[in-house]
C-alpha positions in Angstrom: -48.1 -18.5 -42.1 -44.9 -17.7 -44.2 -44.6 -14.6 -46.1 -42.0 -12.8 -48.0 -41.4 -8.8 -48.5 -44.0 -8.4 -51.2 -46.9 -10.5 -49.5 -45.8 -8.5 -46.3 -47.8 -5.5 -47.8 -51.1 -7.4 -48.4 -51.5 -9.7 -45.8 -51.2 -6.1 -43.5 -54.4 -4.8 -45.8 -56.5 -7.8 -44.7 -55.4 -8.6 -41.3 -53.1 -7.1 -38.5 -51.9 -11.0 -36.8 -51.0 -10.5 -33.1 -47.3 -11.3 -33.5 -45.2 -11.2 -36.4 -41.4 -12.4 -36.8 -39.3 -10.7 -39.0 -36.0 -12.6 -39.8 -33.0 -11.7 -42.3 -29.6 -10.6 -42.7 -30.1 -7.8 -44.4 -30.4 -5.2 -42.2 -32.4 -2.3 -44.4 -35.0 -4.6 -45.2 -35.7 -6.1 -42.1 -35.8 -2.8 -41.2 -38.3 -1.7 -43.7 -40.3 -5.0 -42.6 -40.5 -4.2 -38.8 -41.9 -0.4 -39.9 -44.6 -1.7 -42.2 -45.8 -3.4 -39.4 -45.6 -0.9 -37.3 -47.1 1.9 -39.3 -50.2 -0.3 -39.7 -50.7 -1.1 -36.0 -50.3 3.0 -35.0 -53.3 2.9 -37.9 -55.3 0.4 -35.3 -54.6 2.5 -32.6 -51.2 0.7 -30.9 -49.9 3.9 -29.7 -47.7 2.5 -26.9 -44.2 0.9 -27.6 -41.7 -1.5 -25.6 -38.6 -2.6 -27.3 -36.6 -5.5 -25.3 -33.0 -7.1 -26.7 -32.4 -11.0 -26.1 -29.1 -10.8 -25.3 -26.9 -12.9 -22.3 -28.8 -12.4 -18.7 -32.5 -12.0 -20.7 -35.1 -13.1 -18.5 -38.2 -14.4 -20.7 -40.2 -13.7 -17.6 -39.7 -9.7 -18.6 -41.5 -10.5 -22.0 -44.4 -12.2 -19.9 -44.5 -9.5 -18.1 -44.6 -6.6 -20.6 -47.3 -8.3 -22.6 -49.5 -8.8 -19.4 -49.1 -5.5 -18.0 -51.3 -3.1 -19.5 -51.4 0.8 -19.6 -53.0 2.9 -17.9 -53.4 5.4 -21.0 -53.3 2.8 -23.8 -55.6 0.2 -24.2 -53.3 -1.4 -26.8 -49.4 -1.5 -27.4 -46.7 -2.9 -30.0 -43.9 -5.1 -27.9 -40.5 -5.6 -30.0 -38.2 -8.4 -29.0 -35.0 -8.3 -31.2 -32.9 -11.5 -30.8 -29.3 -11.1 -31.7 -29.5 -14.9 -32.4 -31.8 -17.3 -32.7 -30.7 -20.0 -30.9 -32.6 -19.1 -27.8 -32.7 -22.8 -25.3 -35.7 -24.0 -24.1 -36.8 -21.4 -22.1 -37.2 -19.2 -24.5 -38.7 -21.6 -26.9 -41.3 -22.4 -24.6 -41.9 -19.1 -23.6 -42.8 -18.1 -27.1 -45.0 -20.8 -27.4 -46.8 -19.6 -24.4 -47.2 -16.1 -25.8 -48.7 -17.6 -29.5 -50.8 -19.2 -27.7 -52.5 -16.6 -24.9 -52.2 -13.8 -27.9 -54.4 -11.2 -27.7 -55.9 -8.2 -30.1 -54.8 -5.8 -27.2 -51.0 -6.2 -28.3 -48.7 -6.8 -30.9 -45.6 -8.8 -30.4 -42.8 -8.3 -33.0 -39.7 -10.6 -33.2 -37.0 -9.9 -35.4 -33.8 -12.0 -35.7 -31.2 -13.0 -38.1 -32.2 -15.2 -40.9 -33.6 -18.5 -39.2 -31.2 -21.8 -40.5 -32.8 -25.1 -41.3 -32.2 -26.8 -37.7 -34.0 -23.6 -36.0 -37.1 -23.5 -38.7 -37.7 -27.3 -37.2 -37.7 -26.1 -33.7 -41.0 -26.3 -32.0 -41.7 -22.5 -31.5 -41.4 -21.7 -35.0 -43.4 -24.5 -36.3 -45.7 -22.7 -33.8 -45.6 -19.6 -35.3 -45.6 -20.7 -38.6 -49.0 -22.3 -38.1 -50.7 -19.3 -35.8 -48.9 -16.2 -36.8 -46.6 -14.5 -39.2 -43.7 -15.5 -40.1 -42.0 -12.3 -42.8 -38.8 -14.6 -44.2 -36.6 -11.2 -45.7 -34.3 -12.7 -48.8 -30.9 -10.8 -49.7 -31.5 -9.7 -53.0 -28.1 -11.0 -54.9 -26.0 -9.4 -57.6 -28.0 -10.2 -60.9 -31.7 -8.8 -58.4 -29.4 -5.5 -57.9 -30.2 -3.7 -60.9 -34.3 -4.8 -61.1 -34.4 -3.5 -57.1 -32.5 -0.5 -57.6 -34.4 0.3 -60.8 -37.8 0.1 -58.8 -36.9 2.1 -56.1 -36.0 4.8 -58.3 -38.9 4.3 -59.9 -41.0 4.8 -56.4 -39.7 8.2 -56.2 -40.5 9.4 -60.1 -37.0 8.7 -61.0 -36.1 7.2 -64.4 -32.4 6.2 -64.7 -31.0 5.4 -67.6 -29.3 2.3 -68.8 -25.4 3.9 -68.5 -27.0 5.6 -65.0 -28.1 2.7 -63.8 -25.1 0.2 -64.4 -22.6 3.1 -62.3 -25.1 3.0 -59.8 -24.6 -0.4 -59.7 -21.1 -0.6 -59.5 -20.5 2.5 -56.9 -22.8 0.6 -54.1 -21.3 -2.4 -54.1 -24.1 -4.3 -53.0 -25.2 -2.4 -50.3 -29.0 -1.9 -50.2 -28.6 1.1 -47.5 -25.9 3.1 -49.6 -28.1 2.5 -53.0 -31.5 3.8 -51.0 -29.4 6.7 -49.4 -28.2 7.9 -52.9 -31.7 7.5 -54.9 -32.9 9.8 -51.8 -30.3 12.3 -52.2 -31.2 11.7 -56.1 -34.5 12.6 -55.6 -33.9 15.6 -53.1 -31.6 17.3 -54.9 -32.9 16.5 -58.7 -37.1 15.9 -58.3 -38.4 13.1 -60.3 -37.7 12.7 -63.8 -34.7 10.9 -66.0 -31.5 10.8 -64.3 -28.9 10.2 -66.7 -24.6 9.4 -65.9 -23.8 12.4 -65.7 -26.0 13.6 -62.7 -24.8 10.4 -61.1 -21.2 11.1 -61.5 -22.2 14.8 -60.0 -23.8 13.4 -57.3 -23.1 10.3 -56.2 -20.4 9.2 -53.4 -19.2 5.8 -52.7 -20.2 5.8 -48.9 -16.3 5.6 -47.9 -17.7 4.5 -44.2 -19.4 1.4 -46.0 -16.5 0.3 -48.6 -14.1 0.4 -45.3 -16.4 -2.1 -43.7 -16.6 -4.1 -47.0 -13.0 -4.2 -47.6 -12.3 -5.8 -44.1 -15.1 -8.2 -45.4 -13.4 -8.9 -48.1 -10.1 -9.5 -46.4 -11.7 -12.2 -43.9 -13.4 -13.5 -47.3 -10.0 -14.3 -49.1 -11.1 -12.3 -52.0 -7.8 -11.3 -53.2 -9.6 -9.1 -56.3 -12.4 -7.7 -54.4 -9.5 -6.4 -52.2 -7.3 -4.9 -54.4 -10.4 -2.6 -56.0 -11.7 -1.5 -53.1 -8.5 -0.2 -51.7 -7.6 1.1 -54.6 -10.9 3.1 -55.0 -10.4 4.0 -51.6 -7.3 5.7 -52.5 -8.8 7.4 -55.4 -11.1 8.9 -53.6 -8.7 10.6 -51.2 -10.2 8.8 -48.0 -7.4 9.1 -45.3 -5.4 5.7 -44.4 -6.1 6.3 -41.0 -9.4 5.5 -41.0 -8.6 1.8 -42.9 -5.7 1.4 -40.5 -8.5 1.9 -37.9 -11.5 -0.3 -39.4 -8.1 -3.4 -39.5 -6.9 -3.0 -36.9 -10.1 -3.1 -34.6 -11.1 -6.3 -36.8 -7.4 -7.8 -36.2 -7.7 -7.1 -32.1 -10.9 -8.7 -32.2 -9.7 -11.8 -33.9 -6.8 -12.0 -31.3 -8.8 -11.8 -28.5 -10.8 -14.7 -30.3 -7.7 -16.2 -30.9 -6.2 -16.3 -27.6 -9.5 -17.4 -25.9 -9.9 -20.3 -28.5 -6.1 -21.3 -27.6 -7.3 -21.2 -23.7 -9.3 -24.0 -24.3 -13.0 -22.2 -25.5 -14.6 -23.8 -28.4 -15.0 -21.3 -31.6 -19.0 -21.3 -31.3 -18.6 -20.3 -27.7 -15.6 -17.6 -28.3 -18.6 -16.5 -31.5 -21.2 -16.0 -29.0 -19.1 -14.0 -26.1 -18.1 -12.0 -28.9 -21.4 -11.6 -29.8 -20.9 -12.0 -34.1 -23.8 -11.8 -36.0 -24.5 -15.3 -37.7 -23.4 -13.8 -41.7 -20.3 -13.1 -40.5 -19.5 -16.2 -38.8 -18.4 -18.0 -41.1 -15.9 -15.2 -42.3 -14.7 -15.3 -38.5 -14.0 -18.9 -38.5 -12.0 -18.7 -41.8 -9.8 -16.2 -40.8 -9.3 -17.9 -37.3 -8.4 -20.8 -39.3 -5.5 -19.1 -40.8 -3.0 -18.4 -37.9 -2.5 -19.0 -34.3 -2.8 -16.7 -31.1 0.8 -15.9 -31.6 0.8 -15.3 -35.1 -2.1 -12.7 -35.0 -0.3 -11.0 -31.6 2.6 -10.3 -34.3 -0.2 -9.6 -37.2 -1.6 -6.9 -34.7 2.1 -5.4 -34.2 2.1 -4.9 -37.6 -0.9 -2.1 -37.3 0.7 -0.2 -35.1 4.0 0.0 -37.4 1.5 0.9 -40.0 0.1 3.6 -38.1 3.3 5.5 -37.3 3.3 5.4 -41.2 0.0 7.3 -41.4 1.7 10.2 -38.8 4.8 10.5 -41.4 7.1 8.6 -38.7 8.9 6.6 -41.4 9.4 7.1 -45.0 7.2 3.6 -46.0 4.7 3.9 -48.5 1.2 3.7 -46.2 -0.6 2.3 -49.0 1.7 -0.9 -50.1 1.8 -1.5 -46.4 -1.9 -1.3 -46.4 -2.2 -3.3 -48.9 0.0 -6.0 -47.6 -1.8 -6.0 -44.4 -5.1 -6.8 -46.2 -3.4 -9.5 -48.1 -1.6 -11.2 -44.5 -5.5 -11.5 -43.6 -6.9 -13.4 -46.7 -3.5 -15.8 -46.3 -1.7 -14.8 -49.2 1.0 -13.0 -47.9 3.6 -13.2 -45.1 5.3 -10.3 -43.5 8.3 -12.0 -42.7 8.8 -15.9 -42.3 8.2 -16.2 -38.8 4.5 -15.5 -39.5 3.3 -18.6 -41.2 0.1 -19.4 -41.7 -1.7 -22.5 -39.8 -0.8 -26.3 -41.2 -4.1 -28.6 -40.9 
């Protein structure tokens, strides 16, 4: 059967199925997903776990093996496969079949994966699955959800927010579930339950500078010229130290060279994807910014990050953030260094 986050809860209250697959994108949720389960098979007495991770070399013979072999001190254990795609050949597709269909009440097998596209839900093993066990399908919740989610997690830990509370809430996470459910946890440590009202959230709130480093490098492969511009520019407010963007870019920019120059060898892009191991959401950000410029042209985009850095040790008398700021824009496509760096003609 399918099943979304809020049937997760009750179909656990009438019935613990012997494998479960949890699949999304968003990574606090799944998360979430994976524990429920959990929590209520340590209720049933599943005191022993194995985690495995399909990644390149897996052998589908270990899983076999795992669920087969029984403890000596545990009569019953949870087994968690986590697939870092879900594109996982034959073998594995009829491996899975195998395990649906020799389940037993003495273990719990627990797949979680990245949200499964339309070719893979008509793939034999999930049909499989679909029709014997659990299948928990975890939705992103989008920018108009934000506020209604965010609302009733406060509202979990006693916490009223008001209206004005609520929208800077809003607007300070950005989006991201994890920074939102960090902050109404701090809210609730520091304050109790009761109304929380804008000004404790401007007292107590931070922006998760980690996070909005990771987003505006997002936004860069995005093209998302606006979304760019704010989030440096709050970055700057905030007194976070260029260094660390200079370091978030320039790790992304290597990356996309090394993609670049193996794509220019002769590699296709889904293969380069896969060695590079990048997560299916942010594929298609990959291939855009690929897109843009040659090998050569991101060899001289990556030069560029180390001129910046000297910047950020006081070597030259350049303003760091304009140069950040251009450097952002060189990656969305709308702006050249110099004229030798010009961006791909299809």
């Amino acid at each position: 059967m399918k099943c979304n986050l809020d049937q997760l809860e009750q179909q656990l209250k009438n019935t613990l199925s012997p494998l479960y697959m949890v699949s999304g994108d968003e990574a606090l949720l799944c998360q979430e997903a994976t524990a429920q389960i959990k929590s209520k098979a340590r209720e049933l007495g599943y005191d022993e776990q194995q985690i495995l991770v399909y990644e390149k070399g897996f052998e589908w013979q270990q899983l076999k093996y795992e669920i087969q072999n029984q403890s000596l001190f545990s009569n019953k254990k949870v087994i968690e496969l986590r697939l870092n795609t879900n594109k996982i050949g034959d073998e594995g597709s009829k491996a899975i079949q195998e395990i649906i269909s020799q389940s037993t009440d003495d273990t719990l097998v627990l797949i979680s994966g990245p949200k499964l596209d339309s070719s893979v839900q008509k793939s034999k093993w999930v049909k499989e699955l679909v029709k014997q066990a659990v299948l928990v399908q975890v939705w992103p919740i989008d920018l108009n959800r934000l506020p209604q989610w965010i609302q009733n997690r406060a509202n979990k830990k006693g916490i009223e927010l008001t209206r004005e509370a609520l929208v800077l809430l809003v607007d300070r996470v950005e989006g991201n579930l994890l920074a939102a459910s960090q902050e109404i946890d701090k809210l609730w440590l520091i304050n109790g339950s009761g109304r929380v009202d804008v000004d404790v959230i401007k007292q107590s709130i931070t922006d998760s500078a980690k996070y909005n480093i990771y987003v505006l490098v997002d936004y860069c492969l995005q093209a998302n010229v606006g979304k760019v511009a704010h989030v440096l520019e709050g970055l700057k407010n905030e007194g976070v130290e260029p260094v660390l963007i200079v370091w978030a870019l320039t790790r992304e920019i290597r990356s996309l060279t090394q993609m670049a120059q193996k794509s220019a060898l002769g590699s296709t892009i889904e293969a380069v994807l896969m060695e590079y191991r990048v997560w299916e959401k942010r594929k298609p950000l990959v291939r855009a910014a690929l897109s843009r410029y040659s090998a050569n042209q991101w060899f001289q985009i990556l030069a560029e990050c180390e001129k910046i850095d000297r910047q950020t040790k006081g070597l030259d008398n350049l303003n760091v953030w304009d140069s950040l700021l251009r450097l952002c824009l060189v990656l969305t496509g709308n702006f050249l260094f110099h004229s030798r760096v010009k961006k791909n003609v299809h």
